[in-house]
MDTraj code that builds the backbone (N, CA, C; nanometers):
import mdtraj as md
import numpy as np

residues = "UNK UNK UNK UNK UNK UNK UNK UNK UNK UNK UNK UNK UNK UNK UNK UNK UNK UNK UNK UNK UNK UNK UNK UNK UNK UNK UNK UNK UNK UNK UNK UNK UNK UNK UNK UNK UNK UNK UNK UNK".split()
xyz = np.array([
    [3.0523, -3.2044, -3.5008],
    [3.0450, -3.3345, -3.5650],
    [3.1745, -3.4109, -3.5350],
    [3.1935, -3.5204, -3.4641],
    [3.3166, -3.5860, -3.4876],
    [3.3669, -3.6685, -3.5683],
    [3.4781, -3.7458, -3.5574],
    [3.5038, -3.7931, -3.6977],
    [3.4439, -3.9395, -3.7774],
    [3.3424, -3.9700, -3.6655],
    [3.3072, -4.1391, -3.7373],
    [3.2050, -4.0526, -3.7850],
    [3.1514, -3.9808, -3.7574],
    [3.0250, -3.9062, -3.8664],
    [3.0504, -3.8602, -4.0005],
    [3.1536, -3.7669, -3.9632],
    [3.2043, -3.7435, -4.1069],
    [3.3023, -3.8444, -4.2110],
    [3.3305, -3.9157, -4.1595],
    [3.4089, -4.0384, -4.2230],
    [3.2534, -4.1030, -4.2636],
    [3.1666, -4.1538, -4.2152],
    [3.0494, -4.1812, -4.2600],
    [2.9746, -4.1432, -4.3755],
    [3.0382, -3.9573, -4.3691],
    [2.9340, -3.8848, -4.4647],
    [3.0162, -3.8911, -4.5989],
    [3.1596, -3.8838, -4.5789],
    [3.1821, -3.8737, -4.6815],
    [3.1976, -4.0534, -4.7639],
    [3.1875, -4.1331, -4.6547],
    [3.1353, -4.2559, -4.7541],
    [3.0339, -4.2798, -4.8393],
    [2.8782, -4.2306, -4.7935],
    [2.7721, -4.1863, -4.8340],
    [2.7968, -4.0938, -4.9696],
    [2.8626, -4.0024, -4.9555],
    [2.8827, -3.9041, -5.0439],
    [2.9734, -3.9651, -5.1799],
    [3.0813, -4.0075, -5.1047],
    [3.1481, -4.0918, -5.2627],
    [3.0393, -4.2272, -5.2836],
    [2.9222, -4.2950, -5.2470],
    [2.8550, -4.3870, -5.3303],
    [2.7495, -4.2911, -5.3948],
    [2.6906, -4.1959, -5.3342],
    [2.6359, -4.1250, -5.4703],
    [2.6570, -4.0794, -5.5880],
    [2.7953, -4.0110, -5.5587],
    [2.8644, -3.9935, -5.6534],
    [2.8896, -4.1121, -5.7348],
    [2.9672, -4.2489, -5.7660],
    [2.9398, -4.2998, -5.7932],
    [2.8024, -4.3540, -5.9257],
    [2.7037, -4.3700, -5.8105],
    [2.5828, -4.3935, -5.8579],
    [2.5091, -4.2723, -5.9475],
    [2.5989, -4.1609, -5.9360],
    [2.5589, -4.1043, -6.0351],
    [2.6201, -4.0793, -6.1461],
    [2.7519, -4.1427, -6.1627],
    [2.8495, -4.1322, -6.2635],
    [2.7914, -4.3137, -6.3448],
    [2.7061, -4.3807, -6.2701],
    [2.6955, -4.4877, -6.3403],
    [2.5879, -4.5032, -6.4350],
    [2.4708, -4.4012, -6.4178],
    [2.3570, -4.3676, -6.4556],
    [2.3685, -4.2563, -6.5476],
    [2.3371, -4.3283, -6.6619],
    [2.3014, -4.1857, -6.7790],
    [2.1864, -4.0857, -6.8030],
    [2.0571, -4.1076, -6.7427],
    [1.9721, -4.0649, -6.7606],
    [1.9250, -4.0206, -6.6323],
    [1.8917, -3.8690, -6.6220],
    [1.8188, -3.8939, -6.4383],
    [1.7127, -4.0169, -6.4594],
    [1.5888, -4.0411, -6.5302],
    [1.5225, -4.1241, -6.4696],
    [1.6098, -4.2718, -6.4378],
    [1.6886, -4.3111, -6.4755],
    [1.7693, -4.4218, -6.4606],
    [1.8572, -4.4045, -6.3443],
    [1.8782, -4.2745, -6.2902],
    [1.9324, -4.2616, -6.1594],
    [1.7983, -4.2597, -6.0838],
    [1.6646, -4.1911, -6.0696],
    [1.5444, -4.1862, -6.0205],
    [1.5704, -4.3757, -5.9739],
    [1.5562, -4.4425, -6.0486],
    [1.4938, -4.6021, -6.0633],
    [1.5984, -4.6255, -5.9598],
    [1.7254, -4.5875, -6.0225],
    [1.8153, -4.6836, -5.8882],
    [1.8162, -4.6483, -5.7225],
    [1.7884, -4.5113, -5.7495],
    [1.7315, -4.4668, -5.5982],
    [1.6645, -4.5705, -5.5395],
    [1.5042, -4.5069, -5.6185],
    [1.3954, -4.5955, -5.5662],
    [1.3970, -4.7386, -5.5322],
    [1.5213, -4.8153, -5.5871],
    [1.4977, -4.9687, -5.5824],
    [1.6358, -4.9613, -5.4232],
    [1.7078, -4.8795, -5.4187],
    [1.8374, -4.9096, -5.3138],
    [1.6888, -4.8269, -5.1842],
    [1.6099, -4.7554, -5.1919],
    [1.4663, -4.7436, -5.0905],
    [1.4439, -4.8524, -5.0589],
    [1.3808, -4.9047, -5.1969],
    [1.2819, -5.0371, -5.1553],
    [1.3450, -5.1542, -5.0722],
    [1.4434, -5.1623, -5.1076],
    [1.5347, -5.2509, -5.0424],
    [1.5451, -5.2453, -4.8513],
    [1.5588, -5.1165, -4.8171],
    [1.5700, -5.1230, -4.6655],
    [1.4692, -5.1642, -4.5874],
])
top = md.Topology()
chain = top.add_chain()
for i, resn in enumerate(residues, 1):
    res = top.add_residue(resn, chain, resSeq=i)
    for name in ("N", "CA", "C"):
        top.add_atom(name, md.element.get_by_symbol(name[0]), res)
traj = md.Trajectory(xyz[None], top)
């Protein structure tokens, strides 16, 4: 793996994190998933 991949992953990785420290409920993390999906 070189490093724009992993510099990539771990960007990915700290917005989940994130998004899961912002969400109290899994289904309220479920919803925000599904709507950052719907979006692409």
């Amino acid at each position: 793996m070189d490093e724009k991949n992993l510099a990539s992953d771990k960007h990915l990785l700290r917005a989940i994190l994130e998004l899961i420290a912002k969400c109290e409920t899994l289904e309220e993390l479920r919803e925000s998933v599904a709507r950052i999906l719907k979006d692409e």
